[in-house]
C-alpha positions as CSV (number, residue, x, y, z in Angstrom):
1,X,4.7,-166.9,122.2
2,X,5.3,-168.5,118.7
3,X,3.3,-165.7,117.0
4,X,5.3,-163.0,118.7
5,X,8.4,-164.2,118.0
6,X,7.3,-165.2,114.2
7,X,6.2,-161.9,113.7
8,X,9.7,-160.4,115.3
9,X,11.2,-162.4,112.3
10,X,9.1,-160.3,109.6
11,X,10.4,-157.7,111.5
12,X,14.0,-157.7,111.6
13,X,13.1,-159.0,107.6
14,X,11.0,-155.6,106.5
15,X,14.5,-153.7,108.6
16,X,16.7,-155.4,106.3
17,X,14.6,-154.1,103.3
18,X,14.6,-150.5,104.4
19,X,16.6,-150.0,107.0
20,X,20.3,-150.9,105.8
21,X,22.0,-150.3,102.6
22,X,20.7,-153.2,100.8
23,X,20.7,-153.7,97.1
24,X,18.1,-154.9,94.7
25,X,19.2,-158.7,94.7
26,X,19.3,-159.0,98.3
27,X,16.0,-156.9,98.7
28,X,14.2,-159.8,96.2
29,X,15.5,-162.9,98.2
30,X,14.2,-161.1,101.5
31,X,11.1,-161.0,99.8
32,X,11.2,-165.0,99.1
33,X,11.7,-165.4,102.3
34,X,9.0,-163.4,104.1
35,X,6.7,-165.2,101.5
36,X,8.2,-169.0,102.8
37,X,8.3,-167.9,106.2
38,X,4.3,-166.7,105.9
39,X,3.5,-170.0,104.1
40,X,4.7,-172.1,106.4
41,X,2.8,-169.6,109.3
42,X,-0.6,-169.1,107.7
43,X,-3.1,-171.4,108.1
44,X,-6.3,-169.5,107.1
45,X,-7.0,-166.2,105.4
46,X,-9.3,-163.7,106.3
47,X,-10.7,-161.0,103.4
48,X,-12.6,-157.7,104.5
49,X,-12.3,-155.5,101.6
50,X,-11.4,-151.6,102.1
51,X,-10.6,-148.8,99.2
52,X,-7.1,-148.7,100.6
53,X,-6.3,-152.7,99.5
54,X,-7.5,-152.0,96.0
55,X,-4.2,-149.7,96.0
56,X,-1.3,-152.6,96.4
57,X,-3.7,-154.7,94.1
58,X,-3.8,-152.0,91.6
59,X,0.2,-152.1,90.8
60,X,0.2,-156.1,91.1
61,X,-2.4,-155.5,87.6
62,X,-0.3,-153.0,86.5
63,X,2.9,-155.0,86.7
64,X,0.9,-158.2,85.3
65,X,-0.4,-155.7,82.2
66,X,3.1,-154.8,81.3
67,X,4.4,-158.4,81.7
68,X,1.9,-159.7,78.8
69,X,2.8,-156.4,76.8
70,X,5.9,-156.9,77.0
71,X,5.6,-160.8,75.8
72,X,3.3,-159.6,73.0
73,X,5.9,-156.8,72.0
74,X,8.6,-159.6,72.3
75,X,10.8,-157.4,74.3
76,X,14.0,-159.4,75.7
77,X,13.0,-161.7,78.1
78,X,15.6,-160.7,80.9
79,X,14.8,-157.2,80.6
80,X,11.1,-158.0,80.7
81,X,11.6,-159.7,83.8
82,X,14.0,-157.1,85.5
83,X,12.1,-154.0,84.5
84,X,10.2,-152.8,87.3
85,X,10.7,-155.7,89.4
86,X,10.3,-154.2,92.8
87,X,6.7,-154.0,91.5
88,X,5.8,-156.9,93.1
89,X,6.8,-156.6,96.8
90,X,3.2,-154.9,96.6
91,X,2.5,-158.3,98.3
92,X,4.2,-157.5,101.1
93,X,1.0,-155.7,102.0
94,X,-1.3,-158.3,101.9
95,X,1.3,-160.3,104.0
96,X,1.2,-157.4,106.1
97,X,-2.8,-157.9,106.5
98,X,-2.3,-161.5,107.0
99,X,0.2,-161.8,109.8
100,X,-1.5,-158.2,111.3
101,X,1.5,-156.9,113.1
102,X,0.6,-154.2,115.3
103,X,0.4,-150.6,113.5
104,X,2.9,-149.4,116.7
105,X,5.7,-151.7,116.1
106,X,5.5,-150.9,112.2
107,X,5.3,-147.3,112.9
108,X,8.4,-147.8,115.6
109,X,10.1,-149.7,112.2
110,X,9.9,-146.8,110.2
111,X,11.5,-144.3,113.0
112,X,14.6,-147.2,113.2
113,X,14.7,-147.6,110.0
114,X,15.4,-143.7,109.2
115,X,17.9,-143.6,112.3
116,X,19.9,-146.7,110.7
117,X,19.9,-144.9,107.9
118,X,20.9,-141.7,109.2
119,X,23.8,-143.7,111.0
120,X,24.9,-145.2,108.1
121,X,25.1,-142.0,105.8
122,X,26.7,-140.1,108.4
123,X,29.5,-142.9,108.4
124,X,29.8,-142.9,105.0
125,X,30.2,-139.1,104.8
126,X,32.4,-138.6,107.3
127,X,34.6,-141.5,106.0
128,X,34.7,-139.8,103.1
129,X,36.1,-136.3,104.2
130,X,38.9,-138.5,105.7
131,X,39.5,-140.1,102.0
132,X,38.2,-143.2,102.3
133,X,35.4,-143.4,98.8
134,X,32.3,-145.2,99.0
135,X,33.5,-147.8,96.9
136,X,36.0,-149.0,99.8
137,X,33.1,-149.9,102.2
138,X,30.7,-151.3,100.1
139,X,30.7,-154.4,101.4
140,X,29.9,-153.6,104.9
141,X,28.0,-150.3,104.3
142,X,26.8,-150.8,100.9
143,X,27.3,-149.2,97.6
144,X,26.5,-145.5,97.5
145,X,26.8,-142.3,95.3
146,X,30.0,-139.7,96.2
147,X,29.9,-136.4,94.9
148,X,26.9,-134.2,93.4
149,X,26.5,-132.6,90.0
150,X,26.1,-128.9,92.0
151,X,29.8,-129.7,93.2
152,X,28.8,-130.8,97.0
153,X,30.3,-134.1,98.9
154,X,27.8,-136.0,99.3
155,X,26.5,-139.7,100.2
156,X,23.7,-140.9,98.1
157,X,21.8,-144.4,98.2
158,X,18.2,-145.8,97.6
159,X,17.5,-146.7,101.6
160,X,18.1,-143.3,102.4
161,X,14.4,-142.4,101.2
162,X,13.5,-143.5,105.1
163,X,14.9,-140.5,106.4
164,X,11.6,-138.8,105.5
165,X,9.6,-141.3,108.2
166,X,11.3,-139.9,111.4
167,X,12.2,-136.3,109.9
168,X,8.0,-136.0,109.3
169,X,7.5,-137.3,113.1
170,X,9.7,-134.8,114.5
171,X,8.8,-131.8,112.5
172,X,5.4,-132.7,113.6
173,X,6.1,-133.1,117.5
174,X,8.1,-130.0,117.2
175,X,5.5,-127.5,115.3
176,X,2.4,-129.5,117.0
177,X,-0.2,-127.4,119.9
178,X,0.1,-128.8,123.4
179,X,-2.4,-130.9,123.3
180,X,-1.1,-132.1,120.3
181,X,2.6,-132.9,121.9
182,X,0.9,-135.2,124.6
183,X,-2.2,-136.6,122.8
184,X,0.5,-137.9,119.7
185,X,3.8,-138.2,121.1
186,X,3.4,-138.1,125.2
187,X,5.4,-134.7,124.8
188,X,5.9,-132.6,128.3
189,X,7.6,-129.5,128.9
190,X,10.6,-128.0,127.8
191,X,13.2,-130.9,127.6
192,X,11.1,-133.1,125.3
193,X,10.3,-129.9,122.9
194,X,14.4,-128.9,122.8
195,X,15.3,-133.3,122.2
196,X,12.4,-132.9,119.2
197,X,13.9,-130.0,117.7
198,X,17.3,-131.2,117.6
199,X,16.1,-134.9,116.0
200,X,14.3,-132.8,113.3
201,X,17.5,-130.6,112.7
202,X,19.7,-133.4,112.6
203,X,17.3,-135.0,109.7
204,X,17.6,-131.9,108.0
205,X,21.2,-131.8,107.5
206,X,21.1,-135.4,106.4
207,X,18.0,-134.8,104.1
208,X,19.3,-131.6,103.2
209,X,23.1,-131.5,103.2
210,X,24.6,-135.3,103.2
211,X,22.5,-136.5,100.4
212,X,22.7,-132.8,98.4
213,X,20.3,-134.3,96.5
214,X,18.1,-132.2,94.3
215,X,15.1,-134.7,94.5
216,X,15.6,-135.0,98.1
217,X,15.2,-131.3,98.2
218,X,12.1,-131.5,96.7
219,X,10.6,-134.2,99.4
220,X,11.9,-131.9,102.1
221,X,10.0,-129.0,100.7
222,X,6.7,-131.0,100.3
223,X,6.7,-132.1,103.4
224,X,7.5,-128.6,104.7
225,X,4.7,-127.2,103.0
226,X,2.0,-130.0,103.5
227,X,2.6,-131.3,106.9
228,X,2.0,-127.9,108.7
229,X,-1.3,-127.2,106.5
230,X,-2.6,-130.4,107.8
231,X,-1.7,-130.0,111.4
232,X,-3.2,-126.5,111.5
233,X,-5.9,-126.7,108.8
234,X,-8.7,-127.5,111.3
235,X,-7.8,-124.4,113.7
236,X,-7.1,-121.9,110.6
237,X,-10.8,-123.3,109.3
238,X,-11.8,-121.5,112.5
239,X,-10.2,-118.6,112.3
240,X,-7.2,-120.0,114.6
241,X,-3.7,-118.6,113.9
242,X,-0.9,-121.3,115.8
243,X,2.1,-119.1,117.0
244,X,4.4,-121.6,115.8
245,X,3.5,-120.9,111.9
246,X,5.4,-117.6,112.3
247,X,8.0,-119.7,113.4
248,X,7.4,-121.5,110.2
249,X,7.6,-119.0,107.5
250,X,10.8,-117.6,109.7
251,X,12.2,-121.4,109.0
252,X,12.3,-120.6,104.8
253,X,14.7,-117.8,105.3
254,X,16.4,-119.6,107.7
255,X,17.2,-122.3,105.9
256,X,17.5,-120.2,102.5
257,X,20.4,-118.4,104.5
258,X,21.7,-121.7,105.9
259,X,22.0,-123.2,102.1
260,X,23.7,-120.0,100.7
261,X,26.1,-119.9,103.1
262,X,27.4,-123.7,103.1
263,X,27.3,-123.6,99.3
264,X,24.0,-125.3,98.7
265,X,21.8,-122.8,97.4
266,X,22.9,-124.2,93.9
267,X,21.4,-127.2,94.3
268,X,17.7,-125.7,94.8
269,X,18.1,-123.8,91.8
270,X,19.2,-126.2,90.2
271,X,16.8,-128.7,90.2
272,X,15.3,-128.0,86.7
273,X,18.2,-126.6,85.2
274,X,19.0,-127.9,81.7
275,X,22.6,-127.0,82.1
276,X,23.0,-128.7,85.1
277,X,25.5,-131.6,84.6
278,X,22.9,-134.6,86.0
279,X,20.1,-132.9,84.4
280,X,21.8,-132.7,80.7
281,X,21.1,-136.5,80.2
282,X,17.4,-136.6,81.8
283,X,16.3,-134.0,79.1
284,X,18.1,-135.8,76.9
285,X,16.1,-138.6,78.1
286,X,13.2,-136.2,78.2
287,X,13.3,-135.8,74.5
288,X,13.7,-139.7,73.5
289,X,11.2,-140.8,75.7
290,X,8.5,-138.1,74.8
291,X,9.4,-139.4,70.9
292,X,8.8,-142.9,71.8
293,X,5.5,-142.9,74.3
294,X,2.5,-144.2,72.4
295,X,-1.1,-144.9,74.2
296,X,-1.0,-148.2,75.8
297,X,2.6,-148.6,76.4
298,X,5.1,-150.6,75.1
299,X,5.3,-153.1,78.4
300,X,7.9,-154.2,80.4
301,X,11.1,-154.3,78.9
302,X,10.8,-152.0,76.2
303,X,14.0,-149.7,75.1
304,X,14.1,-146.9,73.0
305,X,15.7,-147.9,69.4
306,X,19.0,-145.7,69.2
307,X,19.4,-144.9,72.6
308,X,20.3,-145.8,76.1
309,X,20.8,-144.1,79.5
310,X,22.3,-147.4,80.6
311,X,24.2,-150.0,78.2
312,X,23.4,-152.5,81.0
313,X,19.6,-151.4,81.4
314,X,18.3,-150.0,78.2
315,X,15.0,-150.4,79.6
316,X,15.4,-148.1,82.3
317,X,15.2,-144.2,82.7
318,X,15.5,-141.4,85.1
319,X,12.5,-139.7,84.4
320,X,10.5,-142.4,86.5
321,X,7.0,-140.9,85.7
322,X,7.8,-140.5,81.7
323,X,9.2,-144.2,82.0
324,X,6.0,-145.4,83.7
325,X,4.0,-144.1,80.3
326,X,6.5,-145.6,78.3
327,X,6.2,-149.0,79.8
328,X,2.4,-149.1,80.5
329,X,0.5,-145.8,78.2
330,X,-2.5,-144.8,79.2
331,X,-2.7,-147.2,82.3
332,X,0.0,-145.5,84.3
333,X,-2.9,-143.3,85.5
334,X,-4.0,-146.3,87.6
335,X,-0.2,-145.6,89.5
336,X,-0.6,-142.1,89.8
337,X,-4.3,-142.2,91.3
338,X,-3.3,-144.6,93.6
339,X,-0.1,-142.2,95.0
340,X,-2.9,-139.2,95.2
341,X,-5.1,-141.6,97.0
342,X,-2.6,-142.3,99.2
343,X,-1.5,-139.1,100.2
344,X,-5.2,-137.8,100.3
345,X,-6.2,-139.8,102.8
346,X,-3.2,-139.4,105.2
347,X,-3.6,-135.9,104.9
348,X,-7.1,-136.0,105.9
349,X,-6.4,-138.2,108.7
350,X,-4.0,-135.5,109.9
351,X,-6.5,-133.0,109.5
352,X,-9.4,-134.8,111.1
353,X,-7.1,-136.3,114.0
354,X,-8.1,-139.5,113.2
355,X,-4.5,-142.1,113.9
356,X,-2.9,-138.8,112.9
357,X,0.6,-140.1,114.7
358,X,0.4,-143.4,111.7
359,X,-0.8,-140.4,109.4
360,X,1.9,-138.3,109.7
361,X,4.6,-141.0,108.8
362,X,2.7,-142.4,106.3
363,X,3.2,-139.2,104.7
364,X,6.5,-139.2,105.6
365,X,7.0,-142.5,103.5
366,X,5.2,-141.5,100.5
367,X,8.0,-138.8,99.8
368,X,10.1,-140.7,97.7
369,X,7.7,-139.6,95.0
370,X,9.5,-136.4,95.1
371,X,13.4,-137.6,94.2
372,X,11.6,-140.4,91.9
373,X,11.0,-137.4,89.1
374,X,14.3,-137.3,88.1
375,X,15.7,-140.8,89.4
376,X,14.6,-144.6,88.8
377,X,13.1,-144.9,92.7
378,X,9.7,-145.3,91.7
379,X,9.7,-149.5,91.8
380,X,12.6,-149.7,94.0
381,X,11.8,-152.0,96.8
382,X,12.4,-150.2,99.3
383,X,10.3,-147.3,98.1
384,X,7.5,-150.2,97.6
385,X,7.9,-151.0,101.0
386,X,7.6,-147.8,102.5
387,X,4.2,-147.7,100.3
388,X,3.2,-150.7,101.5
389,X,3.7,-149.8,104.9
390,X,1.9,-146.4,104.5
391,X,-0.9,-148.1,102.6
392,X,-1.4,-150.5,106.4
393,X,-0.6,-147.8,108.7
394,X,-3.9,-145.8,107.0
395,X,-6.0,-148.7,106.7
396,X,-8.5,-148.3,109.5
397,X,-9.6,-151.8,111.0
């Protein structure tokens, strides 16, 4: 009875990571406490190895090589220490091995979490047609961004990045074969298809429309693209067409139409538009950092002399996958092969059918990848989290 209600505890503590609005500071002193709480639970430790735990481990390295770079360099000590921080809730996941909470209750976490974060946009927008700003209910609903570059209200924060978990889930149960529906998801007839369809509209309007996010954009259209592949790849390997990929490619227009005519469109083209009013400073930031980058970083820390997207954090930069370069050279590869690796293998669990449910919001919570090309999400906690989560979900036992 102890164990279960322990393990509720690391629960309700991984929610408050990813689930609310919850900002960096509060995120790290989570984190302490998960690691007291599983001191004080763990007796013994059992290690049997897989490819997947060689993932976490590899940004714990990566974080410890641009800590020592950073110390050689003699970068500031405070920015050496906040840079990248969030790197090191990749030991969350070796908690998460540890304390081995069931892969259905995390996978159940990951649906709440993107509901409580659905929720909390959705108050936050509609609080803000009626004038009240974001920066009035910070306190209980936590600081977030008003008001898009493309001109659209809109309610922006870090947490929402779990909207991807449930919208994946639903997109699946909705485009998925019969058998499909029942095996993952205990779907029957036409009540349970119509309640699926609506959960996966409503996460599109809140990916799509409440965040008018230009990086969120680009997660929705990954997933749009990659999710249906995997789901049908093994019957179009056999010469299989699934009805509902007509219904698919009729979704693009659809929602092309649906953009145009609320006044989004602009946002998809947009998203690389030098002109754009956001995207003015990350070229600028584009040009600095490709100026600065040398082969084995500059570590932890490290600021561009003469410039600075943020007087506060000179260290830190938009352009998360130019910044990781910056920070760590040549062994920011390590990073990106372990996000390919990742994905790759909850792809091909989708494909081959194998946990395909855990699969399929694993993939979901590896879409922050998307919105972290043009914004500092890379290392946030919450997106390390996610990872982390993904990372146990895929890990086959």
């Amino acid at each position: 009875m102890l164990k279960v209600t322990i393990n509720n505890i690391f629960l309700i503590l991984f929610f408050l990571i990813i689930g609310i609005n919850t900002g960096s500071s509060t995120c790290y002193l989570l984190l302490f406490i998960i690691i007291i709480l599983f001191i004080l639970r763990t007796s013994k430790f059992f290690i049997k190895v897989k490819l997947l735990d060689f993932v976490a481990g590899s940004f714990l390295l990566l974080w410890l090589y641009g800590l020592i770079l950073g110390f050689a360099y003699g970068n500031k000590v405070s920015y050496i220490i906040a840079n990248n921080a969030g790197m090191v809730l990749y030991i969350l996941y070796y908690i998460l091995l540890q304390i081995r909470i069931s892969r259905e209750k995390i996978y159940h976490l990951l649906l709440i979490a993107g509901l409580s974060n659905s929720i909390i946009t959705i108050l936050l927008f509609v609080l803000s047609i009626i004038g009240i700003p974001p920066e009035s209910t910070k306190v209980i609903l936590g600081e977030a961004i008003g008001g898009a570059s493309t001109g659209q209200r809109r309610i922006y924060f870090i947490s929402q990045i779990a909207l991807y978990c449930p919208m994946a889930v639903y997109m699946t149960a909705f485009i998925a074969s019969t058998y499909q529906k029942v095996e993952l998801f205990g779907m029957r007839g036409l009540r349970d298809n119509v309640k699926v369809f609506f959960a996966f509209l409503f996460y599109t309007i809140c990916v799509l429309l409440l965040t008018a996010s230009k990086g969120f954009m680009l997660g929705y259209i990954f997933i749009l693209l990659i999710l249906p592949f995997s789901i049908f790849f093994k019957g179009i390997s056999q010469g299989l067409v699934n009805k509902k990929i007509i219904f698919l490619i009729l979704l693009i227009p659809i929602l092309l139409g649906l953009l145009l005519s609320l006044g989004y469109f602009n946002i998809l083209t947009a998203i690389f538009d030098s002109n754009d009013d956001a995207n003015v400073a990350r070229y600028e930031q584009l040009y600095y950092l490709l100026q600065d980058l040398t082969f084995w970083g500059k570590g932890l820390g490290a600021v561009i002399p003469g410039y600075a997207r943020n007087a506060d954090k000179p260290y830190g930069f938009e352009l998360s996958y130019l910044a990781l370069w910056h920070k760590f050279g040549i062994f920011s590869l390590i990073a990106i092969v372990s996000y390919l690796v990742t994905i790759k293998t909850a792809i091909s669990n989708i494909m081959s059918g194998k946990n395909a449910k855990y699969a399929i919001i694993s993939l979901g919570s590896m879409c922050y990848l998307l919105p972290s090309i043009g914004n500092p999400l890379l290392f946030a906690p919450q997106a390390v989290t996610l990872h982390c989560m993904a990372l146990y979900l895929l890990r086959n036992d």
